[in-house]
TIZA-447459 format. One record per atom (N, C-alpha, C): x, z, y; atom name. Coordinates in steps of 0.2 Angstrom, whole numbers. Layout:
<recs>
REC       X       Z       Y   atom
REC       X       Z       Y     CA
...
</recs>
This chain:
<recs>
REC       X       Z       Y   atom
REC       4       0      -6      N
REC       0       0       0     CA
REC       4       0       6      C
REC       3      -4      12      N
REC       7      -5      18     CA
REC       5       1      20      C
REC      11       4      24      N
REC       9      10      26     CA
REC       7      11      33      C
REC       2      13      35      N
REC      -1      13      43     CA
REC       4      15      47      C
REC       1      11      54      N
REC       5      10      60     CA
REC       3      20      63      C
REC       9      21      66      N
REC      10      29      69     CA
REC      14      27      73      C
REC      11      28      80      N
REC      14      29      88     CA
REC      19      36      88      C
REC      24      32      89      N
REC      32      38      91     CA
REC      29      44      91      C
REC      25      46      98      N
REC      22      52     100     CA
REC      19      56      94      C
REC      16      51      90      N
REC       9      57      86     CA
REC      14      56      80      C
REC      19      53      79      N
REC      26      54      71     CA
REC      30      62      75      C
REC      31      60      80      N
REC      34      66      85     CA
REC      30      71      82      C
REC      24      73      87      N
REC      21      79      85     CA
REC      18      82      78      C
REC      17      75      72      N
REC      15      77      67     CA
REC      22      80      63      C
REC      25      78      63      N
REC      32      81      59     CA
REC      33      89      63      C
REC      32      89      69      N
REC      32      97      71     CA
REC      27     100      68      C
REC      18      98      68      N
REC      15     102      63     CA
REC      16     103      58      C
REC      18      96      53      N
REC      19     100      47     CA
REC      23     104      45      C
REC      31     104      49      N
REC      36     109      46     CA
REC      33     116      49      C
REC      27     118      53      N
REC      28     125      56     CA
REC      27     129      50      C
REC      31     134      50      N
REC      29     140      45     CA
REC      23     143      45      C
REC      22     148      42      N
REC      14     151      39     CA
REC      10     147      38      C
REC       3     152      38      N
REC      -2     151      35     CA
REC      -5     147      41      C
REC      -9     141      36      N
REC     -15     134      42     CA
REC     -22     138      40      C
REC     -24     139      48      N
REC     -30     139      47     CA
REC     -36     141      41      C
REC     -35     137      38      N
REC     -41     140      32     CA
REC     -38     145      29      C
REC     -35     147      30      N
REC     -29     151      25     CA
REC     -29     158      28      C
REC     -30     157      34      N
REC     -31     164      38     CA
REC     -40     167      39      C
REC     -44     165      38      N
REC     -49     167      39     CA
REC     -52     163      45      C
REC     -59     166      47      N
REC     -64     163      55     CA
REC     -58     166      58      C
REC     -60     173      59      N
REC     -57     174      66     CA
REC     -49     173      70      C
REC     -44     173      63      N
REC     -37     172      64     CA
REC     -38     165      66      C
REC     -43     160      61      N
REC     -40     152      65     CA
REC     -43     149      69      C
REC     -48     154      73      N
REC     -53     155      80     CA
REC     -45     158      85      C
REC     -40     161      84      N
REC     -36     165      87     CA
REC     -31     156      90      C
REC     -28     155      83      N
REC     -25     149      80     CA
REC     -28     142      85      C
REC     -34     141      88      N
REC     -35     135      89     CA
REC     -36     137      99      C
REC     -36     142     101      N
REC     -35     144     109     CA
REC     -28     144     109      C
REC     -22     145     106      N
REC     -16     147     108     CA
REC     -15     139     107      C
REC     -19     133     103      N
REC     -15     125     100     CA
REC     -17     123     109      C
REC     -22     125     112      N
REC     -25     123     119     CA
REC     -20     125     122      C
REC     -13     129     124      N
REC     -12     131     129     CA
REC      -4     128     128      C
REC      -4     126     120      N
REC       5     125     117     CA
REC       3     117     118      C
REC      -3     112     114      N
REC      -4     105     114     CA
REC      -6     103     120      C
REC     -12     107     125      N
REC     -15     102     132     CA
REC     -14     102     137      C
REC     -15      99     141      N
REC     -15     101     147     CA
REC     -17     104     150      C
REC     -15     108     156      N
REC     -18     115     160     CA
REC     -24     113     164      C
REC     -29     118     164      N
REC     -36     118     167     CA
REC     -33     116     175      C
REC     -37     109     176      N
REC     -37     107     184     CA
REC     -40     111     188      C
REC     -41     111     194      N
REC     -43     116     198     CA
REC     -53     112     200      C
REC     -56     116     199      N
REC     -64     110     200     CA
REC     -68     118     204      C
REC     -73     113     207      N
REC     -76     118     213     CA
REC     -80     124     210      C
REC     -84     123     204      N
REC     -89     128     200     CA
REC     -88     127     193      C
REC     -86     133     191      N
REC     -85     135     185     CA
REC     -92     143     186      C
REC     -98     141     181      N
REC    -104     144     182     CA
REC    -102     146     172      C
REC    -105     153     171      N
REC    -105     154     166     CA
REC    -114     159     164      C
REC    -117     157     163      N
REC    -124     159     161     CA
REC    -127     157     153      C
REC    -133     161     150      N
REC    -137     163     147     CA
REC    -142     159     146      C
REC    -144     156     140      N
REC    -151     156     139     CA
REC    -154     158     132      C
REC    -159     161     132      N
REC    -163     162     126     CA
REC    -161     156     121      C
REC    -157     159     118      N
REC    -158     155     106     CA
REC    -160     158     103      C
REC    -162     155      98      N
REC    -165     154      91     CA
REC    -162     160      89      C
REC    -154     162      92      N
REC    -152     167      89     CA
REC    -150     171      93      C
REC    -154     172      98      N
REC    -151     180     103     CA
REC    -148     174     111      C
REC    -146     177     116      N
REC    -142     174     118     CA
REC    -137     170     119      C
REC    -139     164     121      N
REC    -133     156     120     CA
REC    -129     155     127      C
REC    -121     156     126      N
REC    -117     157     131     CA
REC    -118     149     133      C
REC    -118     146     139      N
REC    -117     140     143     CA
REC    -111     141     149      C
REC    -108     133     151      N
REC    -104     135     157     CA
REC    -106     128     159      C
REC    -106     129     167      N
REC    -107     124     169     CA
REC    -101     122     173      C
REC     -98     116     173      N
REC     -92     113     177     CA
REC     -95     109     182      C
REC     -93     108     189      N
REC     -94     102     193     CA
REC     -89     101     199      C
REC     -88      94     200      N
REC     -83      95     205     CA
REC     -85      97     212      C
REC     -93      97     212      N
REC     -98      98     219     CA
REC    -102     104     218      C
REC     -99     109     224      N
REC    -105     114     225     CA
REC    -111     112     224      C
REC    -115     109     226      N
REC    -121     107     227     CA
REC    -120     100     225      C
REC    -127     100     222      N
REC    -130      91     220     CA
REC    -137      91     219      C
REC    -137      84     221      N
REC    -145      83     220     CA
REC    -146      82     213      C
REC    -153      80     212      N
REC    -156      78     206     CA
REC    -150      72     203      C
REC    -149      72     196      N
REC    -147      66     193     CA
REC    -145      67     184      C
REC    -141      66     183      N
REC    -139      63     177     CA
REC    -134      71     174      C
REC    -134      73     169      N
REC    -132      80     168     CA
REC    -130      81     161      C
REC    -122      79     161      N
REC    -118      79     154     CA
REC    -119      86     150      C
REC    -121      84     143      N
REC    -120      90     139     CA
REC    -112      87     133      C
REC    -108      94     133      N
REC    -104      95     130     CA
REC    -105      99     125      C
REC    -103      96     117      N
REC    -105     101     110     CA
REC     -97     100     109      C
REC     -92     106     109      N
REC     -86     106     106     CA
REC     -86     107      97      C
REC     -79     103      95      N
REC     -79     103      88     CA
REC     -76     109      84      C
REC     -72     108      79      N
REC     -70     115      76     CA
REC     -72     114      70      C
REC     -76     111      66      N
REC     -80     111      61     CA
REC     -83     115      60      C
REC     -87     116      65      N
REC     -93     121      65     CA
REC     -92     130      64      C
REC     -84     130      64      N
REC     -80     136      62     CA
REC     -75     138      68      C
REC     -72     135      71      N
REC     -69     137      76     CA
REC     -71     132      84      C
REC     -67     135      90      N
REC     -69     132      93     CA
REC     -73     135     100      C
REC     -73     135     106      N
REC     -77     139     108     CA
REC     -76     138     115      C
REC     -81     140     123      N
REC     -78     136     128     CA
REC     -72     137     130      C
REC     -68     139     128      N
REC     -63     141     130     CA
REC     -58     136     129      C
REC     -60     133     123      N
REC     -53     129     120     CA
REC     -53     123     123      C
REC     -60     120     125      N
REC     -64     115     125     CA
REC     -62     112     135      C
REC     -61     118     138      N
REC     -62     120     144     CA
REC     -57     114     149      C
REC     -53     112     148      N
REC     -49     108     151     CA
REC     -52     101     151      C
REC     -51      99     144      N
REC     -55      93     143     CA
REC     -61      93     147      C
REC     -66      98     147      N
REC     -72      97     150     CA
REC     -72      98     159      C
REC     -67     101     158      N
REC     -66     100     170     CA
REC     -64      92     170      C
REC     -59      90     166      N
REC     -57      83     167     CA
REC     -63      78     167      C
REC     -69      80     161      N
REC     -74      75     163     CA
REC     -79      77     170      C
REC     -79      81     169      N
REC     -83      83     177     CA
REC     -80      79     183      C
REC     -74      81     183      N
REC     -72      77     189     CA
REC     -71      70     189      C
REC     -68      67     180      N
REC     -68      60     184     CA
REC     -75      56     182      C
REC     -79      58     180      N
REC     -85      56     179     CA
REC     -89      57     185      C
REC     -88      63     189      N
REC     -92      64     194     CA
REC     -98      67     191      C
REC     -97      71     188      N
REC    -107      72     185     CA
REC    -107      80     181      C
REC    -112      84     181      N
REC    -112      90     181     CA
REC    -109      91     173      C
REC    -104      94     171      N
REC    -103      96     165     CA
REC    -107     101     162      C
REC    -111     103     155      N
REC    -113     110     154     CA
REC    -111     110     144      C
REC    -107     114     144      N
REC    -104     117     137     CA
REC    -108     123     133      C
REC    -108     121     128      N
REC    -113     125     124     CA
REC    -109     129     119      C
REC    -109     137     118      N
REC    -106     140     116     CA
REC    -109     142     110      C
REC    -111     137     103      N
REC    -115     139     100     CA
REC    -114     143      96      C
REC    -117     147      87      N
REC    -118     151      85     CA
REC    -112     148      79      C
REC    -107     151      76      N
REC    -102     146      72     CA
REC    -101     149      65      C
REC    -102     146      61      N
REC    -100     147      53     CA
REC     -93     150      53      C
REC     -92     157      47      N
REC     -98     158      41     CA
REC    -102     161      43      C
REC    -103     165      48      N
REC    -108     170      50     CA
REC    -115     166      51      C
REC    -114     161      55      N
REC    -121     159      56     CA
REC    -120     154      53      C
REC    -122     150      46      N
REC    -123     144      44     CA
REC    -127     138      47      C
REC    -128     134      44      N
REC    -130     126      45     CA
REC    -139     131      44      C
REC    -144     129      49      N
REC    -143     125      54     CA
REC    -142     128      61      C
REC    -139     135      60      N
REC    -137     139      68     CA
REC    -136     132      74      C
REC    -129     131      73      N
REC    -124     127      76     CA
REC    -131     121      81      C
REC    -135     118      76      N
REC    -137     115      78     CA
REC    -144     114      82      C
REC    -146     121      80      N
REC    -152     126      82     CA
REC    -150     125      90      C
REC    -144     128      91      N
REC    -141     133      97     CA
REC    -141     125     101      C
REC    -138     121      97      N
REC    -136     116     103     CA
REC    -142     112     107      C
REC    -147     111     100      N
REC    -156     106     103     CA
REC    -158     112     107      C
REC    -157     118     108      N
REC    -162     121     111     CA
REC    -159     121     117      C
REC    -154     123     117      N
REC    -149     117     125     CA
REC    -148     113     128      C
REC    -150     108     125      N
REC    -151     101     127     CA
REC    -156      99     130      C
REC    -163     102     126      N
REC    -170     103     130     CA
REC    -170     107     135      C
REC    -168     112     134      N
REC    -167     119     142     CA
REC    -164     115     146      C
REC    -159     112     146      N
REC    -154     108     152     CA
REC    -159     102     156      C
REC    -165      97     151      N
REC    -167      93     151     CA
REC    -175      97     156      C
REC    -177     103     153      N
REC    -183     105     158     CA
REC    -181     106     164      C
REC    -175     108     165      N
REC    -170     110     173     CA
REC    -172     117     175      C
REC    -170     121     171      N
REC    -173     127     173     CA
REC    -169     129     180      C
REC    -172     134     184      N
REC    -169     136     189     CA
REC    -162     139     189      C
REC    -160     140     185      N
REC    -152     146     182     CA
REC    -149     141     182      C
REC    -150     135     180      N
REC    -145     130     181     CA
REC    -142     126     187      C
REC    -149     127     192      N
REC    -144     124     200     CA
REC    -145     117     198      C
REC    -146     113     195      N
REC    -146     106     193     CA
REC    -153     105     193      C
REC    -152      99     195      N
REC    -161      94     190     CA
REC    -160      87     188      C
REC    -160      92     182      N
REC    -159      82     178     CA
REC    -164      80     177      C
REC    -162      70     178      N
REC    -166      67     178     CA
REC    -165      63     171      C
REC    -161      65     169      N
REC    -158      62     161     CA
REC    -152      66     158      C
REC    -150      66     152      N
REC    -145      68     149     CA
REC    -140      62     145      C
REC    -133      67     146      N
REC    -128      60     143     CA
REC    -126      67     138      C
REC    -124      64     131      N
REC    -123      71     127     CA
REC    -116      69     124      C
REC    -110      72     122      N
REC    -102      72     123     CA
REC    -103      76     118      C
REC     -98      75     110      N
REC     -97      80     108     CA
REC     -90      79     103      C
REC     -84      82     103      N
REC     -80      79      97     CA
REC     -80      81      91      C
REC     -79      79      87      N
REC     -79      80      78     CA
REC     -86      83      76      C
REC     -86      88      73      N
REC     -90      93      73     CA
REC     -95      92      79      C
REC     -95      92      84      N
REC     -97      91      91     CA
REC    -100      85      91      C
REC     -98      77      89      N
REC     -99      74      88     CA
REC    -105      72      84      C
REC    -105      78      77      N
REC    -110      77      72     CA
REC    -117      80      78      C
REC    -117      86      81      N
REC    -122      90      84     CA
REC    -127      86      90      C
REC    -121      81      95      N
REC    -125      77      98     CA
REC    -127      70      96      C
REC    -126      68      87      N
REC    -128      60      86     CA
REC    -136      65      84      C
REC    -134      70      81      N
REC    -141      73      79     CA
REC    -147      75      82      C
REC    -143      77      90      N
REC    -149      80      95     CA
REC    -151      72      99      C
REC    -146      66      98      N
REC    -149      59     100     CA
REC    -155      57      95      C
REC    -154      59      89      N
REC    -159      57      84     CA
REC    -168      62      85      C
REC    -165      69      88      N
REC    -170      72      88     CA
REC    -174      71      94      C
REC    -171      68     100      N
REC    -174      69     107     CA
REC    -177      60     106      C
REC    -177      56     101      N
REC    -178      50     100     CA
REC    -185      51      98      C
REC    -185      55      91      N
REC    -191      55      88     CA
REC    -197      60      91      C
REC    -194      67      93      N
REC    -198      72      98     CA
REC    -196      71     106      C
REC    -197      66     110      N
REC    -193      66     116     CA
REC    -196      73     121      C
REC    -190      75     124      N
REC    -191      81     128     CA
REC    -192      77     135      C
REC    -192      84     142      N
REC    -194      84     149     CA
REC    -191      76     152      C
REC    -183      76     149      N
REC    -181      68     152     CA
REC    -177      66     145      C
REC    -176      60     148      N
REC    -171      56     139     CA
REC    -164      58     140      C
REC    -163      57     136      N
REC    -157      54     138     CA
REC    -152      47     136      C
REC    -148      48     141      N
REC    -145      40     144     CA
REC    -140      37     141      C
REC    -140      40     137      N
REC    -131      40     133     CA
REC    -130      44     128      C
REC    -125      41     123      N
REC    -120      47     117     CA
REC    -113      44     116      C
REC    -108      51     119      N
REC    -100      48     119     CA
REC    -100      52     111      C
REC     -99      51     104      N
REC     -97      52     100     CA
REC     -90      51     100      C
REC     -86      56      99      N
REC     -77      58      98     CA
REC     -74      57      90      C
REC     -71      54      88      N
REC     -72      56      81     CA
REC     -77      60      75      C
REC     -83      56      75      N
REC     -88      63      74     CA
REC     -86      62      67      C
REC     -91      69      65      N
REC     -91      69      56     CA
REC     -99      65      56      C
REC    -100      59      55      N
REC    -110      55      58     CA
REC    -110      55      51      C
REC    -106      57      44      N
REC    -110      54      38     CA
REC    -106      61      31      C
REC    -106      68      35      N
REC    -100      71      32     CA
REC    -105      74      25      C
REC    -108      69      21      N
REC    -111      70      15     CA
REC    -109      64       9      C
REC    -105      60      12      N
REC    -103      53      11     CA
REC     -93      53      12      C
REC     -91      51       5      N
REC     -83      51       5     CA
REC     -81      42       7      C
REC     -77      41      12      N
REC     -76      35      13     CA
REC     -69      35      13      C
REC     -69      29      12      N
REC     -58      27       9     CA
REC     -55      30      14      C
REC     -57      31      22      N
REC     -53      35      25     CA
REC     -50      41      23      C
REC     -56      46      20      N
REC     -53      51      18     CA
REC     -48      53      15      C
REC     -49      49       8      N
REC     -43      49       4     CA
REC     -36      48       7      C
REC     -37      43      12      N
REC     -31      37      14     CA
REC     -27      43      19      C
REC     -30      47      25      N
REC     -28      51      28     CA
REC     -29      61      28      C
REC     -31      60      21      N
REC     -32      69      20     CA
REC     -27      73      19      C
REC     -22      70      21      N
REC     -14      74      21     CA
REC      -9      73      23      C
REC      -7      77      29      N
REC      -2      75      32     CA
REC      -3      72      40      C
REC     -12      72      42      N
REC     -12      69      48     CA
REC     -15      72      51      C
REC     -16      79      52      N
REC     -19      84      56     CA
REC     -25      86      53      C
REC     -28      84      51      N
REC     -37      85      48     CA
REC     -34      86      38      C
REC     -33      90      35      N
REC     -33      89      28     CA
REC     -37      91      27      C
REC     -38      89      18      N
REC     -44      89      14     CA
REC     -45      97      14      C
REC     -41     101      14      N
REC     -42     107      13     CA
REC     -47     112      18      C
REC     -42     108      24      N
REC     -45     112      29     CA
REC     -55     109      31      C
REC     -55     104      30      N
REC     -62     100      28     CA
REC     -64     103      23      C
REC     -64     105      16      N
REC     -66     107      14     CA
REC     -70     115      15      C
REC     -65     119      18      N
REC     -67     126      20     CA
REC     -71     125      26      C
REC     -71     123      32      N
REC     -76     119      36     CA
REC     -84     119      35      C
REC     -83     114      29      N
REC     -90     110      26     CA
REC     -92     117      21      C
REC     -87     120      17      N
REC     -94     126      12     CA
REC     -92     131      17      C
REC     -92     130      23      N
REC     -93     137      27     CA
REC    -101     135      32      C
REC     -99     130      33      N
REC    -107     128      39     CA
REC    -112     126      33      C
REC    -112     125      26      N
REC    -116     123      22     CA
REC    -120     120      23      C
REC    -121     114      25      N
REC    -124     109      27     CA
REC    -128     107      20      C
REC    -134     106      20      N
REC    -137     100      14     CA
REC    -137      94      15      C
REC    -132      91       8      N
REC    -128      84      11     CA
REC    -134      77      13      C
REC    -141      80      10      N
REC    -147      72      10     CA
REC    -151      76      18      C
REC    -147      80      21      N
REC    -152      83      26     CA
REC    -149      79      33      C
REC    -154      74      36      N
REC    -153      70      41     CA
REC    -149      76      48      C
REC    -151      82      48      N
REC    -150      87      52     CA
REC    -141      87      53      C
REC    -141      88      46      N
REC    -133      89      45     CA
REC    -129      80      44      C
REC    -132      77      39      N
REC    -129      70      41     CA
REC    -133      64      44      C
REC    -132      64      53      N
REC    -136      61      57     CA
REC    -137      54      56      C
REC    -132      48      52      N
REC    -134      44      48     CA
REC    -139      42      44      C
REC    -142      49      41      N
REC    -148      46      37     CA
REC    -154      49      42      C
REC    -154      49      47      N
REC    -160      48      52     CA
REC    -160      38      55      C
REC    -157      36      55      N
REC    -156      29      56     CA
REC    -154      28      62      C
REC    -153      22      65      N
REC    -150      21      72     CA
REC    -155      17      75      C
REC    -160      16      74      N
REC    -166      13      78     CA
REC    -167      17      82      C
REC    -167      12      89      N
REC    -170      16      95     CA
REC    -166      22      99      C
REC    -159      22      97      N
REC    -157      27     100     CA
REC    -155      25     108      C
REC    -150      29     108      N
REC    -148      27     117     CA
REC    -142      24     117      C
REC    -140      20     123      N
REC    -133      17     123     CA
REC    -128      22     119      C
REC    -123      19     114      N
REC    -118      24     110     CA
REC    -113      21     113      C
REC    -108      26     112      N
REC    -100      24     112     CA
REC     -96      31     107      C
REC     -92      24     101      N
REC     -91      28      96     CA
REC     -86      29      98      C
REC     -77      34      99      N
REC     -73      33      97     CA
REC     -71      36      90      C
REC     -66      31      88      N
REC     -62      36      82     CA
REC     -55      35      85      C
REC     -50      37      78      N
REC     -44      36      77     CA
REC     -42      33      71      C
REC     -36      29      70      N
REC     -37      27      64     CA
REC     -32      30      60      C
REC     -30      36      60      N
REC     -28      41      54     CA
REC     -32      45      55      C
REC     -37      45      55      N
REC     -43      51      53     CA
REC     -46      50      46      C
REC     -44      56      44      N
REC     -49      54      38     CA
REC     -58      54      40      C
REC     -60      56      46      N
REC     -66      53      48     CA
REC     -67      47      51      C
REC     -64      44      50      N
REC     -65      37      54     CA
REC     -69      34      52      C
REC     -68      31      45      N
REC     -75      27      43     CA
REC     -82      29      44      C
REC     -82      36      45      N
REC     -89      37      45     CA
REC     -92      37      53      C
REC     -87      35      58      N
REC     -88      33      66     CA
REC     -88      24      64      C
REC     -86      23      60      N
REC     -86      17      60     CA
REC     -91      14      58      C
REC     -94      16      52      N
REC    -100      16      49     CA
REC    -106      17      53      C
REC    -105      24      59      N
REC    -112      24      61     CA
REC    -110      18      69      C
REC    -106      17      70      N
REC    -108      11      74     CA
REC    -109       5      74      C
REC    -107       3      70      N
REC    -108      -4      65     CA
REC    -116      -3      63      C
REC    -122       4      61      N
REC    -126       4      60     CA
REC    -130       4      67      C
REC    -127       7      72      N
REC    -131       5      79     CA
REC    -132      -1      82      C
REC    -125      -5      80      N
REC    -125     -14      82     CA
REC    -130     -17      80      C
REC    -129     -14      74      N
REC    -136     -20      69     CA
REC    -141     -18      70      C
REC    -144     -11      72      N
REC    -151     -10      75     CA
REC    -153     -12      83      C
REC    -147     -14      85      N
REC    -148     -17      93     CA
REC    -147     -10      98      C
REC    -145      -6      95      N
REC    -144      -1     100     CA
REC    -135      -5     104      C
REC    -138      -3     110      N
REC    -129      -5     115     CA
REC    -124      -2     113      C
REC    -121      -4     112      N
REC    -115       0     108     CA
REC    -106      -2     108      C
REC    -104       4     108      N
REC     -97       1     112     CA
REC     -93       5     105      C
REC     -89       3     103      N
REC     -83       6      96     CA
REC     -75       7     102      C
REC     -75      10     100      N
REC     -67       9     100     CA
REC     -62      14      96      C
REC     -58      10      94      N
REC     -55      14      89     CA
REC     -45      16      93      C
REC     -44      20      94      N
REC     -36      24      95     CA
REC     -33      21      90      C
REC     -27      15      90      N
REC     -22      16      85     CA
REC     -17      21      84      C
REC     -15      21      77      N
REC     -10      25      78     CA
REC     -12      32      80      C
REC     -16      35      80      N
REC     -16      42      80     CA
REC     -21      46      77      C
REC     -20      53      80      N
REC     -24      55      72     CA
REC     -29      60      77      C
REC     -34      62      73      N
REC     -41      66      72     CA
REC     -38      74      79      C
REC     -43      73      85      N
REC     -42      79      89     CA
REC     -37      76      95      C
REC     -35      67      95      N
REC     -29      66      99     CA
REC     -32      67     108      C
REC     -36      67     110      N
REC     -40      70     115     CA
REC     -39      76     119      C
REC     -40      81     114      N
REC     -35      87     113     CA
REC     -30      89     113      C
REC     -24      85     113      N
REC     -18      84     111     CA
REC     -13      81     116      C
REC     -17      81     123      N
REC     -14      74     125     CA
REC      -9      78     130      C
REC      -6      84     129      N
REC       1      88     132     CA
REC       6      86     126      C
REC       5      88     120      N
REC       8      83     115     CA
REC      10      79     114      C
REC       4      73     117      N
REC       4      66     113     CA
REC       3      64     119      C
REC       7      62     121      N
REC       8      60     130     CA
REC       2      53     131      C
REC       4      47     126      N
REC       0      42     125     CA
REC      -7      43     124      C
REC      -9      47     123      N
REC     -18      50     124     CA
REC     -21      51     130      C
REC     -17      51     135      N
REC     -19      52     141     CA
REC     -21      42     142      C
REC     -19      38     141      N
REC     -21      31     140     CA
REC     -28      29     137      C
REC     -28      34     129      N
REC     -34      31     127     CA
REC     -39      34     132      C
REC     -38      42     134      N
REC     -44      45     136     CA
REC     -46      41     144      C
REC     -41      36     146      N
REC     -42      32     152     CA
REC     -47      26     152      C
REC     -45      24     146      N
REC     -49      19     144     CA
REC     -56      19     141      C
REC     -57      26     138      N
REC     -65      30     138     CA
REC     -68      28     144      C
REC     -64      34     148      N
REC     -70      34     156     CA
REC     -70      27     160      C
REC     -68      23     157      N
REC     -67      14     160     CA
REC     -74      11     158      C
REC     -74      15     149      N
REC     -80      11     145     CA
REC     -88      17     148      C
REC     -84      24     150      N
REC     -91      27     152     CA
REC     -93      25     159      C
REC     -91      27     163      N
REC     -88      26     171     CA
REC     -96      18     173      C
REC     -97      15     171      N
REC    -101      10     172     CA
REC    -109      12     169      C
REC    -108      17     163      N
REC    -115      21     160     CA
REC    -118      26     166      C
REC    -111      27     167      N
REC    -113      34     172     CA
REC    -118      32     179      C
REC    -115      26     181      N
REC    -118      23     188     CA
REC    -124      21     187      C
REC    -126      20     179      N
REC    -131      15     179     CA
REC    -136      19     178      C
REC    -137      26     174      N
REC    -139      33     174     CA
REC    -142      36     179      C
REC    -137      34     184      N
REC    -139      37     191     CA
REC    -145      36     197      C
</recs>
């Protein structure tokens, strides 16, 4: 087999994580590789930009109290278009905190309210917590309640990995039960959109490329998803009728096919649809872009393919 193309930067950084000593994540428990993925934030990304409002409030879940934060590069805004962000982790780690950079970066260069959902995260709260927390968030954001300071007139929903699985499925929910406004968009980051279905990429990248099978596998029987449950695998809800998508992947993820798969399935049902795939890099590169210098490229070339959705939302 020829062996895939790997950009200097992510041969770089991946030969540092494999040689680090101790124990990976799965190895250490929730809380130690909840510990583990805030310290990858501060050693892998870039430092939190400086943005006008960083708002952290409350709303009623399914399970007590669901933490929010709202980013915007404007004190004040009118009515308009209002990004929600579902952070990844595999439904196990992950939390505003880690996510927090990345999401001042879309606030400002998007121009448009950022809101981060701090959902309820496996093992403690399984499958369907995560996704409980996140639809009932997306609807609260979408009524425009007063604690928000916004009023949307639509929603754009942003999530990566795990994150990515949360907002194909609140796209597929707000489709079939449509809430107070629609939403106008789905940025899907390397999502897991079919993680009940093993595709060649797994095999091909489950070791050695940042995302292993192992750590996947404590993940998936920790958030205990039902693999024919549309809820957990948003592919079997279908792709008719959703909103404009834009997939990315990467092409050493062992998730990639299934980004691949769910946009190829949007094409064919006429939903507008934009793929783009990162060569040469692997799963989280987003994330990684203090790292993996060359990521700052791909993430440029996102907001080139969002930056046009966004105006037209407005």
């Amino acid at each position: 087999m020829t062996e895939p193309f790997v950009r200097s930067d992510v041969r770089q950084f991946l030969d540092y994580l494999n040689n680090l000593p101790g124990p990976r994540g799965h190895e250490v428990g929730p809380e130690g590789a909840r510990r583990m993925m805030i310290a990858s934030r501060h050693a892998f990304e870039p430092p939190a930009r400086e943005i006008a409002v960083i708002d952290n409030f409350t709303m009623d879940g399914p399970g007590g109290p669901t933490p929010l934060r709202l980013y915007d590069a404007r004190a004040e805004r009118g009515p308009g278009t209002v990004l929600l962000f579902i952070h990844g982790g595999g439904w196990v780690i992950g939390d505003l905190d880690t996510h927090e950079p990345f999401c001042i970066d879309l606030a400002l260069e998007l121009d448009l309210p950022v809101i981060a959902v701090d959902y309820r995260l496996a093992p403690e709260h399984p499958f369907p917590a995560a996704l409980e927390d996140s639809l009932v968030a997306a609807r609260w954001i979408a009524s425009s309640p007063v604690e928000l300071g916004r009023q949307a007139t639509g929603l754009m929903v942003a999530g990566d990995s795990a994150g990515g699985n949360l907002a194909a499925v609140i796209s597929a929910a707000f489709r079939d039960e449509p809430a107070a406004v629609p939403i106008a968009a789905q940025w899907l980051i390397y999502p897991a959109a079919d993680p009940g279905v093993r595709y060649p990429s797994y095999d091909q990248f489950c070791d050695g490329f940042m995302l292993t099978k192992l750590s996947m596998n404590w993940f998936e029987d920790s958030y205990a998803g039902p693999k024919k449950d549309w809820r957990y695998s948003p592919l079997l809800a279908g792709t008719h009728d959703l909103p404009p998508t834009f997939v990315l992947t990467a092409s050493l993820d062992p998730l990639r096919d299934q980004g691949r798969t769910y946009a190829a399935r949007c094409a064919e049902a006429g939903v507008e649809t934009i793929y783009l795939e990162a060569e040469g890099t692997v799963h989280g590169f987003l994330n990684l872009r203090k790292a993996i210098p060359s990521a700052n490229e791909d993430f440029a070339r996102c907001l080139d393919y969002l930056k046009p959705w966004v105006e037209r939302a407005r």
